[in-house]
Biotite code that builds the C-alpha atoms (Angstrom):
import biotite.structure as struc

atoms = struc.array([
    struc.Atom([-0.511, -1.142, -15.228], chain_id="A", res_id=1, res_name="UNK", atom_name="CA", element="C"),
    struc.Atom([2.968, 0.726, -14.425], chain_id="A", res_id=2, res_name="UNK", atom_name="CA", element="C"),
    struc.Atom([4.349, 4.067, -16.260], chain_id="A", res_id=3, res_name="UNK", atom_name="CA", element="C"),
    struc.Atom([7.490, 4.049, -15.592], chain_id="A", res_id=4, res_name="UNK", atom_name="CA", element="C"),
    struc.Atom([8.162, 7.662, -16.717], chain_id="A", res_id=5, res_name="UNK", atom_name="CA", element="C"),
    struc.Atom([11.665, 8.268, -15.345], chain_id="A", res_id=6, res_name="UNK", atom_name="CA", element="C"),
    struc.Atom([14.064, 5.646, -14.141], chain_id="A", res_id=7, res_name="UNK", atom_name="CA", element="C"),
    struc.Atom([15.672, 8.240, -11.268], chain_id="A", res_id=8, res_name="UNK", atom_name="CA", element="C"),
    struc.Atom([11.959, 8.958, -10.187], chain_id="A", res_id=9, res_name="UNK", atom_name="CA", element="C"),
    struc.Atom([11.626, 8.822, -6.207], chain_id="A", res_id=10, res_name="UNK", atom_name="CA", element="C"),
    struc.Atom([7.893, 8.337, -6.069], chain_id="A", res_id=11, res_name="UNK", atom_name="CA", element="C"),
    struc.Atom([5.575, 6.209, -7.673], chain_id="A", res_id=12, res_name="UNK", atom_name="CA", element="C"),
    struc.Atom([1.603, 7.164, -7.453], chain_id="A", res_id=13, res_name="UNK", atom_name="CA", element="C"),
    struc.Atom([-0.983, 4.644, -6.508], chain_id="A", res_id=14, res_name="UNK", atom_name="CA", element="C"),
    struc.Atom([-3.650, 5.907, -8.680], chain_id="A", res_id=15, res_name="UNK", atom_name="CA", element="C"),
    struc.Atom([-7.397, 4.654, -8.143], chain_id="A", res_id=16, res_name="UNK", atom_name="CA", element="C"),
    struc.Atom([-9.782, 5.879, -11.167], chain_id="A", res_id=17, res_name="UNK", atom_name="CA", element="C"),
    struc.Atom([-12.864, 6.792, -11.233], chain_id="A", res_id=18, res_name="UNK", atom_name="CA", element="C"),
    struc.Atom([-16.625, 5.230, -11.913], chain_id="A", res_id=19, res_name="UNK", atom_name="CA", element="C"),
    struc.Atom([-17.314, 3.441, -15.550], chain_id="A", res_id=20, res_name="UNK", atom_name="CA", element="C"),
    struc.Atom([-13.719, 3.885, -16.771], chain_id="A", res_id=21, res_name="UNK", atom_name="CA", element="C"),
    struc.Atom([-10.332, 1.813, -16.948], chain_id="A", res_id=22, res_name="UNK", atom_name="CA", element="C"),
    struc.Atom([-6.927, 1.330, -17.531], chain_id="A", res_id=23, res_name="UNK", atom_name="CA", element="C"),
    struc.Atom([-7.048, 1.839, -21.507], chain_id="A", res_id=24, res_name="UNK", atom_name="CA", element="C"),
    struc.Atom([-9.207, 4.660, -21.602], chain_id="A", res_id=25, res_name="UNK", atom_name="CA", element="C"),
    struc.Atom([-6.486, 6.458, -18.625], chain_id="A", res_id=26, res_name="UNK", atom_name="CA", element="C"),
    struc.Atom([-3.330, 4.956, -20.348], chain_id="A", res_id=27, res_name="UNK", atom_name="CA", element="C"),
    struc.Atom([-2.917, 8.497, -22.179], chain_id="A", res_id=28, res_name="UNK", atom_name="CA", element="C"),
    struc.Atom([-3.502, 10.599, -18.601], chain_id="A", res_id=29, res_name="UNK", atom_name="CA", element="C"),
    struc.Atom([-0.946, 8.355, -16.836], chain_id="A", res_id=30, res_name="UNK", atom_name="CA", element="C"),
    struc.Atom([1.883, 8.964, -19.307], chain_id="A", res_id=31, res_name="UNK", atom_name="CA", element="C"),
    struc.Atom([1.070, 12.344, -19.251], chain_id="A", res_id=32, res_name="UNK", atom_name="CA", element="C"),
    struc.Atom([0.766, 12.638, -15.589], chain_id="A", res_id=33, res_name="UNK", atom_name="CA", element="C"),
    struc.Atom([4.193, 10.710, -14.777], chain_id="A", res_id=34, res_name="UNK", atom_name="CA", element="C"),
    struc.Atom([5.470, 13.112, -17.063], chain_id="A", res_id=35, res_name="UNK", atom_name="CA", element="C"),
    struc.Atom([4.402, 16.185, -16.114], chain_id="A", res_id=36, res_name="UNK", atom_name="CA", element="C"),
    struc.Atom([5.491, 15.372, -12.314], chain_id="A", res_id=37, res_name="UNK", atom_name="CA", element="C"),
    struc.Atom([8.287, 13.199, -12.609], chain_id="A", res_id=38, res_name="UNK", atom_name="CA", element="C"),
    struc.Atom([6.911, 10.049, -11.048], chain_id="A", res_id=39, res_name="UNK", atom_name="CA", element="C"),
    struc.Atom([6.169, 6.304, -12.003], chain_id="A", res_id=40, res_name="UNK", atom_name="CA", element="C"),
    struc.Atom([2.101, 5.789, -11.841], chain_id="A", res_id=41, res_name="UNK", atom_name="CA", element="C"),
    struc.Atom([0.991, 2.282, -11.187], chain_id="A", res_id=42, res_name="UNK", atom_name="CA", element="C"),
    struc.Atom([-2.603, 1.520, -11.424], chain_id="A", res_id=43, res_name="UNK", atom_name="CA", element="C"),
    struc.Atom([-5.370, -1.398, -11.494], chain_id="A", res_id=44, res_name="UNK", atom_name="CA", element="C"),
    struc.Atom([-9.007, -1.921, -12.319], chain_id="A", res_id=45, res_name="UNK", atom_name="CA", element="C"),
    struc.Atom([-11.540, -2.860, -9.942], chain_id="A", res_id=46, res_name="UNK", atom_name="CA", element="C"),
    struc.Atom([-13.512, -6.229, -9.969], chain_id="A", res_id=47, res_name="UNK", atom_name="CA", element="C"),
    struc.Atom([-15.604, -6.376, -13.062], chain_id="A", res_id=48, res_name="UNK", atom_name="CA", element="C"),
    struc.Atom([-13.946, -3.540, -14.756], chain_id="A", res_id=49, res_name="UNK", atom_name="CA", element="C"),
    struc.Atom([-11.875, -3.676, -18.297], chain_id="A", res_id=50, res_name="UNK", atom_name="CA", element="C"),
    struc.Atom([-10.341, -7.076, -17.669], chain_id="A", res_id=51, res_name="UNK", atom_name="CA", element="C"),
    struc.Atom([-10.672, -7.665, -14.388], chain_id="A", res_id=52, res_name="UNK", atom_name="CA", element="C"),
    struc.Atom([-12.991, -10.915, -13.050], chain_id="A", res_id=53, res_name="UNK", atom_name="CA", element="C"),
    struc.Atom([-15.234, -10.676, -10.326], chain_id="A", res_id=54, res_name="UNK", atom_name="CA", element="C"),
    struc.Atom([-17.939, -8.682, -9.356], chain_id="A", res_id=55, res_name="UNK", atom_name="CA", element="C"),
    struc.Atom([-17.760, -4.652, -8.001], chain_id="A", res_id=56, res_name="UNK", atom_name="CA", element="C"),
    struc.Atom([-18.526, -3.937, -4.702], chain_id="A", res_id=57, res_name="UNK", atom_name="CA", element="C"),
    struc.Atom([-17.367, -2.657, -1.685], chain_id="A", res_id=58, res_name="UNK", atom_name="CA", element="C"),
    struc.Atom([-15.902, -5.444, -0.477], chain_id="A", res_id=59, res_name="UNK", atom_name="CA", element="C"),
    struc.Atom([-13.535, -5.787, -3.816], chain_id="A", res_id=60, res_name="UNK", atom_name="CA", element="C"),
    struc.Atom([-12.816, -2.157, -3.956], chain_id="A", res_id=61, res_name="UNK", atom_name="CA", element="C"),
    struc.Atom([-10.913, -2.850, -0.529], chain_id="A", res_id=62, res_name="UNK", atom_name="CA", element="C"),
    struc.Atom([-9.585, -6.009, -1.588], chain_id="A", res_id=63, res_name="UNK", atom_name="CA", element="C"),
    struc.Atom([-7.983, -4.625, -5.118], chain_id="A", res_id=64, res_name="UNK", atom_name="CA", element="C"),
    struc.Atom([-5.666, -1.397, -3.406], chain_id="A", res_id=65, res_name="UNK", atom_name="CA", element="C"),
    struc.Atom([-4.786, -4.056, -1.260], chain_id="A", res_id=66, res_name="UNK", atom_name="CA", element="C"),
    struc.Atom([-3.446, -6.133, -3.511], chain_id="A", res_id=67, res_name="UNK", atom_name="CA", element="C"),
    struc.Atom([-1.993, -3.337, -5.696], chain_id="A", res_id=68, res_name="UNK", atom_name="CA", element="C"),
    struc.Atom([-0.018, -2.173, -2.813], chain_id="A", res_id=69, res_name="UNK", atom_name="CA", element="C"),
    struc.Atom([1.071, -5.661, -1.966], chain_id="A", res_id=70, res_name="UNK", atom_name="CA", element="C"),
    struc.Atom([2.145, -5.565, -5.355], chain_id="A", res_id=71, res_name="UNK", atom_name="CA", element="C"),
    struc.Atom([4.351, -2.681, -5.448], chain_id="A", res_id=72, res_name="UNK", atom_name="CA", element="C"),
    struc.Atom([5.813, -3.514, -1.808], chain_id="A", res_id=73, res_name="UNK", atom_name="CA", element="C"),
    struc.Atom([6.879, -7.043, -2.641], chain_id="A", res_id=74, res_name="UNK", atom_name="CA", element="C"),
    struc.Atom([7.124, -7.635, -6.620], chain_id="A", res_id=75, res_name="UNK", atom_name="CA", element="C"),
    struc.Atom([8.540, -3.820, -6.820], chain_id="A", res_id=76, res_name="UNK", atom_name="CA", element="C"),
    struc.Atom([9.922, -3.479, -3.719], chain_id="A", res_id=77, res_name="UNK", atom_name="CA", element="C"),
    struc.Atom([8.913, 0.321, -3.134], chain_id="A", res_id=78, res_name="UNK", atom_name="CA", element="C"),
    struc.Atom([8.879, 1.626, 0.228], chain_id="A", res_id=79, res_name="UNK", atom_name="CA", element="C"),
    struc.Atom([5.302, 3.248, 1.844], chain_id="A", res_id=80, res_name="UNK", atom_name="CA", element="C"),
    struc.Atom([7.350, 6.647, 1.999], chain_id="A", res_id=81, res_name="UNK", atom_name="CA", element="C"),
    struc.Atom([7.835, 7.154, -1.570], chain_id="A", res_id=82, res_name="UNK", atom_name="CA", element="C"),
    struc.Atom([4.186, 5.900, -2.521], chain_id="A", res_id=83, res_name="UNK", atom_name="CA", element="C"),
    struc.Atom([1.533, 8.924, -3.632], chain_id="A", res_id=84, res_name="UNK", atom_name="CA", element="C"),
    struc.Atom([-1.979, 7.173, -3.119], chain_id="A", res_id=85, res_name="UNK", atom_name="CA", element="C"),
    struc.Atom([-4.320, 9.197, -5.604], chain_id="A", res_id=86, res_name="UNK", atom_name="CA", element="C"),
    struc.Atom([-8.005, 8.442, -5.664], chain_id="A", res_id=87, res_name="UNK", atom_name="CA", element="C"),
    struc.Atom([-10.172, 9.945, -8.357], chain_id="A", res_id=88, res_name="UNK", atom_name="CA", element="C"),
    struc.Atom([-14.131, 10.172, -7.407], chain_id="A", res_id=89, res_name="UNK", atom_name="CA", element="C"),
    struc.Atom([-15.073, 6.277, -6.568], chain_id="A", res_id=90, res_name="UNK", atom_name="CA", element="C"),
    struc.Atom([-11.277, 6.337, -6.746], chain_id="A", res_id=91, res_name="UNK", atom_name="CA", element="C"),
    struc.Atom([-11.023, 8.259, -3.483], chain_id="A", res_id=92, res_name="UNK", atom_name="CA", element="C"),
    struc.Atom([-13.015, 5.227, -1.203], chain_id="A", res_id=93, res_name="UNK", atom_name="CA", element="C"),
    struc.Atom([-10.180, 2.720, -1.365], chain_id="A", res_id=94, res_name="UNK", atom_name="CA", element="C"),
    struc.Atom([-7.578, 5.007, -1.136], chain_id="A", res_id=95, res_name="UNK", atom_name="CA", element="C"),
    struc.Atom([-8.894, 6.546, 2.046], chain_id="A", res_id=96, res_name="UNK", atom_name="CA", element="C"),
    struc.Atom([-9.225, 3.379, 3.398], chain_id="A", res_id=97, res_name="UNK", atom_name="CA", element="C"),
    struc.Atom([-5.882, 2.435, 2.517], chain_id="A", res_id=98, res_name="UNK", atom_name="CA", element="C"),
    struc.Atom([-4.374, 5.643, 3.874], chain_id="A", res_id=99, res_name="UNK", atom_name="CA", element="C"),
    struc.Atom([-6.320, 4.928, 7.064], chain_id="A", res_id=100, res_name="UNK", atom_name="CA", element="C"),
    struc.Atom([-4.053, 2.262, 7.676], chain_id="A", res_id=101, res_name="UNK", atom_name="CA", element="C"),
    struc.Atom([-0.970, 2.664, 6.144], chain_id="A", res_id=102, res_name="UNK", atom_name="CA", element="C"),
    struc.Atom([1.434, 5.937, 6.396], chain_id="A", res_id=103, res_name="UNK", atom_name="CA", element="C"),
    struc.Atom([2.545, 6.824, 2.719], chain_id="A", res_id=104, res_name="UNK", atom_name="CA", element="C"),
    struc.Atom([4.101, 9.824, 1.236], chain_id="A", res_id=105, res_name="UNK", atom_name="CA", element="C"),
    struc.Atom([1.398, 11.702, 0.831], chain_id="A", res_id=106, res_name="UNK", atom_name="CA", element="C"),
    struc.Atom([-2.147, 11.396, -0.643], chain_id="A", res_id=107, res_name="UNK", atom_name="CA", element="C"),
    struc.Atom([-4.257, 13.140, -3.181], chain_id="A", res_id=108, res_name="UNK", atom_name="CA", element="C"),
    struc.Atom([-8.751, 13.018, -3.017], chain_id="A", res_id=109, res_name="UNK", atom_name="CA", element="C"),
    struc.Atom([-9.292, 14.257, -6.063], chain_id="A", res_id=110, res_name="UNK", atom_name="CA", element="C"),
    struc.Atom([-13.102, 14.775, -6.309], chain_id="A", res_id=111, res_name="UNK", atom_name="CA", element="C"),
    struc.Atom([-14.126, 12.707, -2.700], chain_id="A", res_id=112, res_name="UNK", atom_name="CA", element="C"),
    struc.Atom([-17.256, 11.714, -1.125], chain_id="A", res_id=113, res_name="UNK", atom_name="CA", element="C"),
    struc.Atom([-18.214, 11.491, 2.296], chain_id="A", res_id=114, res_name="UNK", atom_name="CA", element="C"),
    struc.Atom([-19.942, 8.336, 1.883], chain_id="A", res_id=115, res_name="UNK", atom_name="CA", element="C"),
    struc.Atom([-23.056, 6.814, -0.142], chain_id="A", res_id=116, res_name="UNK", atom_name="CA", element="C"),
    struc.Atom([-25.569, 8.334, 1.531], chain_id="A", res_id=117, res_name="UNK", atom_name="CA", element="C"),
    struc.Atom([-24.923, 11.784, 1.791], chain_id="A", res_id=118, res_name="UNK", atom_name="CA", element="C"),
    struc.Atom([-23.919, 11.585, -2.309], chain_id="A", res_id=119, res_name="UNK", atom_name="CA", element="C"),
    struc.Atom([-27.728, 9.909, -2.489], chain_id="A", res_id=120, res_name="UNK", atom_name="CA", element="C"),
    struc.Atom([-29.141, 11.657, -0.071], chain_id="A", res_id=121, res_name="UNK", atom_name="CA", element="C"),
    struc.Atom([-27.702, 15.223, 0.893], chain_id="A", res_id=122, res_name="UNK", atom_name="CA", element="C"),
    struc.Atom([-29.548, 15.730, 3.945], chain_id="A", res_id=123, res_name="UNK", atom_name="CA", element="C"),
    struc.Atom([-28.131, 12.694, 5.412], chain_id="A", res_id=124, res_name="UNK", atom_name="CA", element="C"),
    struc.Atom([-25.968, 14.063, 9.003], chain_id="A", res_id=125, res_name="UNK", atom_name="CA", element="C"),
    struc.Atom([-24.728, 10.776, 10.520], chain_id="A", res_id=126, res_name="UNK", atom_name="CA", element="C"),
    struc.Atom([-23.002, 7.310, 9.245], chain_id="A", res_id=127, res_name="UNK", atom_name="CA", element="C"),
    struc.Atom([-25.952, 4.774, 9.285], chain_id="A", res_id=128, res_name="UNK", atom_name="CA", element="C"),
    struc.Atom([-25.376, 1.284, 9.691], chain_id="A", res_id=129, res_name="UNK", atom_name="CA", element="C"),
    struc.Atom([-25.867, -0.018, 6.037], chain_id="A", res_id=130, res_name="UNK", atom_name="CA", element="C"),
    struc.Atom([-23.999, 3.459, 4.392], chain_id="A", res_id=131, res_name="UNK", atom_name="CA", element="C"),
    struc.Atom([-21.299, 2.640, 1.795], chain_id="A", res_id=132, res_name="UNK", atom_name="CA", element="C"),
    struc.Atom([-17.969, 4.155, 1.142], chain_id="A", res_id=133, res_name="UNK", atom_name="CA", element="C"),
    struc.Atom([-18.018, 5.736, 4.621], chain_id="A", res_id=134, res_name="UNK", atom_name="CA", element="C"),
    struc.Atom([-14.695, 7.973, 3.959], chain_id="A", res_id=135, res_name="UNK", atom_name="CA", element="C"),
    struc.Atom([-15.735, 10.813, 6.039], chain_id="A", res_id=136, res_name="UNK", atom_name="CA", element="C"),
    struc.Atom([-15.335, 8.297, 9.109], chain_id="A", res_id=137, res_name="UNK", atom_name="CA", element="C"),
    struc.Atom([-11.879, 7.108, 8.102], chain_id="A", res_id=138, res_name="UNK", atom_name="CA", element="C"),
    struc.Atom([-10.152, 10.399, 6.841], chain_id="A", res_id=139, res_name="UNK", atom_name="CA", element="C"),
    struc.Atom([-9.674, 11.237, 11.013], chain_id="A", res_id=140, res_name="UNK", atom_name="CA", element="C"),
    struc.Atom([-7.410, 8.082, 10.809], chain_id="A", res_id=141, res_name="UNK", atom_name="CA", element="C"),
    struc.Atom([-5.185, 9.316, 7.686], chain_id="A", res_id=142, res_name="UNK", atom_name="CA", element="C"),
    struc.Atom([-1.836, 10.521, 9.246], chain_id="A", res_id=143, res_name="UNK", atom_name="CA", element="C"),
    struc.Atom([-0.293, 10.993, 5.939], chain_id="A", res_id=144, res_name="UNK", atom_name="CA", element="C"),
    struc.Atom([-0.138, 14.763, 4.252], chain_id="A", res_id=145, res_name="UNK", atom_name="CA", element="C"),
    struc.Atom([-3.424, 15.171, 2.102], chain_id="A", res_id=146, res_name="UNK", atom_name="CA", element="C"),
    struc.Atom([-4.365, 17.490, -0.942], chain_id="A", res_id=147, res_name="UNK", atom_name="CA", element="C"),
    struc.Atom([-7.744, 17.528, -1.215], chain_id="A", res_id=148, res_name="UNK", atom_name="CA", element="C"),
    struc.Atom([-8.869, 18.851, -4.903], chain_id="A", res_id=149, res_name="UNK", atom_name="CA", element="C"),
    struc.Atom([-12.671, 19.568, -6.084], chain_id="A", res_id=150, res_name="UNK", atom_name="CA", element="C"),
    struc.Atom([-14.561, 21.603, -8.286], chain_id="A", res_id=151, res_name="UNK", atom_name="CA", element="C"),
    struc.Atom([-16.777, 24.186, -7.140], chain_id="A", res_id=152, res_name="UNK", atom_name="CA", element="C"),
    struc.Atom([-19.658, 23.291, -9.428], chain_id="A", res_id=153, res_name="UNK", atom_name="CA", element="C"),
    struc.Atom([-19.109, 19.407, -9.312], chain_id="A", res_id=154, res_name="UNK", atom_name="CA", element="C"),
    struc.Atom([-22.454, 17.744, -10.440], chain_id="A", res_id=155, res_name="UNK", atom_name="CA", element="C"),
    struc.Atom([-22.167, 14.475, -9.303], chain_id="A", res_id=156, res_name="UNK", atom_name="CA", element="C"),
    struc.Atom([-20.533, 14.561, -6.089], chain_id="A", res_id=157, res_name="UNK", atom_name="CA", element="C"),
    struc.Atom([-21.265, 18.217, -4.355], chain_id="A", res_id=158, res_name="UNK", atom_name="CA", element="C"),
    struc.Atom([-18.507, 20.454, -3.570], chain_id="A", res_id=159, res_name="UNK", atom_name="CA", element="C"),
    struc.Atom([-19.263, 20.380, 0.393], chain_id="A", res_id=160, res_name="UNK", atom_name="CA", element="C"),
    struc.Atom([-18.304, 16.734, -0.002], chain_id="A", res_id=161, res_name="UNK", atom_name="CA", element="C"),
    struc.Atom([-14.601, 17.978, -0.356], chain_id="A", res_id=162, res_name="UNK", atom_name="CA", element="C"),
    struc.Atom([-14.957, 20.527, 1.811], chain_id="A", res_id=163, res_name="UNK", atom_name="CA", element="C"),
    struc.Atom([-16.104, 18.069, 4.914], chain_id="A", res_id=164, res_name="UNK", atom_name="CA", element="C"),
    struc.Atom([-13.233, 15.844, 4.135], chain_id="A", res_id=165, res_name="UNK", atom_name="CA", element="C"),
    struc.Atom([-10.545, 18.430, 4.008], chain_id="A", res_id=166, res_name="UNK", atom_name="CA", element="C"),
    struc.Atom([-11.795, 19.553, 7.403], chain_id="A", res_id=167, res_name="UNK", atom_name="CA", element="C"),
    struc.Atom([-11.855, 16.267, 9.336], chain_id="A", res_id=168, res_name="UNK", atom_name="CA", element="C"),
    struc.Atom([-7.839, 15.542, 7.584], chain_id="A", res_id=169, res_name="UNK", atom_name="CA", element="C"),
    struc.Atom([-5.283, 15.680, 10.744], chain_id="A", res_id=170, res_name="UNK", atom_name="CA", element="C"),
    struc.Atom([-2.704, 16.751, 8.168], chain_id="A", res_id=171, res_name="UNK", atom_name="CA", element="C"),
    struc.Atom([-4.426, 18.180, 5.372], chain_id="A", res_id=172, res_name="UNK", atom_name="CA", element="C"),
    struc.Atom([-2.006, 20.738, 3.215], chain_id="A", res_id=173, res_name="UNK", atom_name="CA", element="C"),
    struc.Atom([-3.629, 23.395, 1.529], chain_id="A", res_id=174, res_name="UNK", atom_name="CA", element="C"),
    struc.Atom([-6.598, 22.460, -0.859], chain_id="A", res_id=175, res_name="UNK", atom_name="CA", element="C"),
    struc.Atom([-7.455, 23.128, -4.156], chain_id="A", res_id=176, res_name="UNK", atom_name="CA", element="C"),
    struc.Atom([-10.754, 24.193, -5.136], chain_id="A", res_id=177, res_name="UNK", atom_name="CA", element="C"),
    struc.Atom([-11.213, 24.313, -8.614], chain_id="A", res_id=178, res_name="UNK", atom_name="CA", element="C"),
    struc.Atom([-13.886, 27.368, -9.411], chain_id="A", res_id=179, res_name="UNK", atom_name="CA", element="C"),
    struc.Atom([-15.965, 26.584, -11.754], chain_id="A", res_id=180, res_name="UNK", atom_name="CA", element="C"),
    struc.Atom([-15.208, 22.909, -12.359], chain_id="A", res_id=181, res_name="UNK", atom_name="CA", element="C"),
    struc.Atom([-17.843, 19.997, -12.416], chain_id="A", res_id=182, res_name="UNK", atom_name="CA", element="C"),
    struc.Atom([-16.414, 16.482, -12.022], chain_id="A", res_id=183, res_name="UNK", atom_name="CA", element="C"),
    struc.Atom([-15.066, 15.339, -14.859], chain_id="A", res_id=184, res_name="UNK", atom_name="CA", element="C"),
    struc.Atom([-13.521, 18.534, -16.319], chain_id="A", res_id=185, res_name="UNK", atom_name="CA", element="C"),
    struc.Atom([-11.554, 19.564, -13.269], chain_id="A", res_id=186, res_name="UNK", atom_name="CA", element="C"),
    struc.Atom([-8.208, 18.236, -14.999], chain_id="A", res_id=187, res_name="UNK", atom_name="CA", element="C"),
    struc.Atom([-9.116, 21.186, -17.553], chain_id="A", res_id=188, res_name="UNK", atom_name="CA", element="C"),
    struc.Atom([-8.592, 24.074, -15.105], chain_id="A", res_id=189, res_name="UNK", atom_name="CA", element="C"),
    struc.Atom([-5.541, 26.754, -14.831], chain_id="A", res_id=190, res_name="UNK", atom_name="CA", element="C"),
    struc.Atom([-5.713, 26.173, -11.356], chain_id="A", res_id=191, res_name="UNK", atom_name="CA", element="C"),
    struc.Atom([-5.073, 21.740, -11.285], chain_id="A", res_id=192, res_name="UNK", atom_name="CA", element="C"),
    struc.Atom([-2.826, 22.745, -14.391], chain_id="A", res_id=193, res_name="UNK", atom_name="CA", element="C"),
    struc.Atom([-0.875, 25.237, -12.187], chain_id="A", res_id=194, res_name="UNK", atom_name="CA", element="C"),
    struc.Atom([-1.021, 23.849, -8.987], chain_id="A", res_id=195, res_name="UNK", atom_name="CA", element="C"),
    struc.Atom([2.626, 22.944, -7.409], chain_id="A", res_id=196, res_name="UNK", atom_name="CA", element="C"),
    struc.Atom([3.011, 19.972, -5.945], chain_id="A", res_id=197, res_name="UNK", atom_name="CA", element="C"),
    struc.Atom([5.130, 20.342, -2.567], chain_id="A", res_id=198, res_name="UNK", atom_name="CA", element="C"),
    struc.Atom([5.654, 16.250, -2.546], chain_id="A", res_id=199, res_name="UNK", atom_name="CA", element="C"),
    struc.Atom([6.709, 16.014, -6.583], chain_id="A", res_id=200, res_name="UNK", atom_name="CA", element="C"),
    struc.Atom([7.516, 19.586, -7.898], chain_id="A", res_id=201, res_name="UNK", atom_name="CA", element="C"),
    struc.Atom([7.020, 20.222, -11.047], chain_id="A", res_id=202, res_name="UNK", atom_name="CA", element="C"),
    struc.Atom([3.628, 20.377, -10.641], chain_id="A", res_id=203, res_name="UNK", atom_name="CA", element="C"),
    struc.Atom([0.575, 18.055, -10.724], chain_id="A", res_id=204, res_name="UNK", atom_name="CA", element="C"),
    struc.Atom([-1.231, 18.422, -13.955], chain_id="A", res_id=205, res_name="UNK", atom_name="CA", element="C"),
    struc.Atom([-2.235, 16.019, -16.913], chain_id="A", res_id=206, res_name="UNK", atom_name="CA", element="C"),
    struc.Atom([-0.521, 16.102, -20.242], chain_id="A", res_id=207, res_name="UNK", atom_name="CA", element="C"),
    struc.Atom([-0.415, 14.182, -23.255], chain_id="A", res_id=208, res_name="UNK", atom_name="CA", element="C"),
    struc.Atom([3.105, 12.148, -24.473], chain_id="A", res_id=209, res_name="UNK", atom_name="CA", element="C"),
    struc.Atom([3.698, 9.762, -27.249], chain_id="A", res_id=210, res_name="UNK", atom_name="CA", element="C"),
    struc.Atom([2.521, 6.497, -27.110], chain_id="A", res_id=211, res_name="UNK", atom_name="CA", element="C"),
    struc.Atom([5.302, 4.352, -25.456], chain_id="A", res_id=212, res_name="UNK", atom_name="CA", element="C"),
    struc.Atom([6.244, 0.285, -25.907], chain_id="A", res_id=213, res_name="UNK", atom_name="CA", element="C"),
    struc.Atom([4.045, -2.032, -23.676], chain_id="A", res_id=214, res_name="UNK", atom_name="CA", element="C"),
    struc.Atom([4.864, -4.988, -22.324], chain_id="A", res_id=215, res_name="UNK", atom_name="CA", element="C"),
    struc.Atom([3.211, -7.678, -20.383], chain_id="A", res_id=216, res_name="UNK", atom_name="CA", element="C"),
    struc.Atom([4.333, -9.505, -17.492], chain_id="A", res_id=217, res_name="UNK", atom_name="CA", element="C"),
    struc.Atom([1.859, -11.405, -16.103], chain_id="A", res_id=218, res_name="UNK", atom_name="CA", element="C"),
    struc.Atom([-1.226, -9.211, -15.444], chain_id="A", res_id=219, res_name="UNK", atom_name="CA", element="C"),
    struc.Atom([0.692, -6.502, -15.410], chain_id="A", res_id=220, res_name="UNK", atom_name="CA", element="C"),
    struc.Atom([1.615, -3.986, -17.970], chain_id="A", res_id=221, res_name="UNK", atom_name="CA", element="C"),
    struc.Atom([4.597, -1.844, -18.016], chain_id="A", res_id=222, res_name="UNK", atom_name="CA", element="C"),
    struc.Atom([5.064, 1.067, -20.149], chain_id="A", res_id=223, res_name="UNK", atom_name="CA", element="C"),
    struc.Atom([8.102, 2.450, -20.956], chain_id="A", res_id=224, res_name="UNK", atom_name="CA", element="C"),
    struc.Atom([7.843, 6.027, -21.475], chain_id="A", res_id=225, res_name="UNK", atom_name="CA", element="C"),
    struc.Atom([11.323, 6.834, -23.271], chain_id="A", res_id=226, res_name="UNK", atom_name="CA", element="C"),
    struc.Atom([10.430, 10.365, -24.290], chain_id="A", res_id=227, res_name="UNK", atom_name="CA", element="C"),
    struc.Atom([8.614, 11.696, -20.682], chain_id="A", res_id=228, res_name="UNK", atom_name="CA", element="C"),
    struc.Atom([11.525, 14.149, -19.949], chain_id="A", res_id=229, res_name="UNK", atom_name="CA", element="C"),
])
């Protein structure tokens, strides 16, 4: 899916979404995010989810940024300096891994985990062998500018999660911890609604827009969003 919110936009934001959701049920938070900080939002599901084939897993979650980003380097023809990865949650494990490789604009962990095991198991101090989503080991490796965002009551994936990533970030900017928020209201806050965004300004925060024309090309759908200024 690409929002194409403003035709003189410089950057366009990679977003990754989170755990048992997809692109129709975030169509509304991408217009309104393009919107609200002036940038195109392109976006994918993982194997197995919405219309996607194949199975999740690891593996795929790799395999899909991949081939989103392949997508807007080649077909779109958008340079790594004006792309914003954003990961949401689950969201945040292929976009670390992605930003461990390739230098981008900037990148936003909105709600990150350290890996599988410590989210399972809390207590758990070291990267075993057979851990998934090991971002805590790859976020050293990010040489982009990060934002890392989390809610200090998050529920599902502990607040010290965000925390230990924004520590280990070479070139983390200042975070934004969201008192009060759990991890799937953090959107909701003054503080994400309020927060400026030194890479976009205006400033990061959802908001609703009318719905916009579609249109398919291929697997992809564009959205025109003639009324986002």
């Amino acid at each position: 899916m690409f929002v194409r919110c403003s035709p003189n936009a410089r950057f366009t934001v990679l977003f990754s979404h989170g755990n048992a959701i997809d692109l129709g049920q975030m169509s509304s938070f991408y217009l309104g995010l393009g919107s609200r900080i002036n940038c195109n939002i392109f976006s994918y599901d993982y194997s197995g989810y919405g219309v996607s084939t194949g199975k999740p897993s690891e593996k795929n979650l790799y395999a899909d940024i991949d081939a989103a980003w392949q997508a807007l380097r080649t077909r779109y023809g958008i340079s790594p300096e004006n792309i914003i990865l954003y990961g949401q949650s689950i969201g945040t494990v292929p976009t670390v891994d992605l930003a461990s490789r390739y230098e981008v604009g900037a990148v936003i962990l909105h709600s990150p985990l350290m890996s599988g095991m410590r989210v399972a198991f809390p207590n758990t101090k070291r990267t075993w062998f057979f851990d998934a989503f090991p971002s805590i080991d790859k976020i050293p490796k990010v040489s982009s500018p990060v934002l890392v965002i989390h809610g200090t009551e998050d529920e599902v994936i502990d607040f010290s999660h965000g925390l230990a990533i924004y520590e280990r970030c070479p070139r983390a900017v200042e975070p934004l911890w969201v008192e009060g928020a759990g991890h799937n209201d953090v959107e909701l806050y003054s503080q994400y609604l309020e927060r400026p965004n030194s890479q976009t300004d205006p400033r990061l925060a959802p908001q609703r827009s009318p719905a916009s024309p579609y249109e398919q090309r291929g697997n992809i759908i564009i959205i025109h969003c003639t009324n986002c200024r």
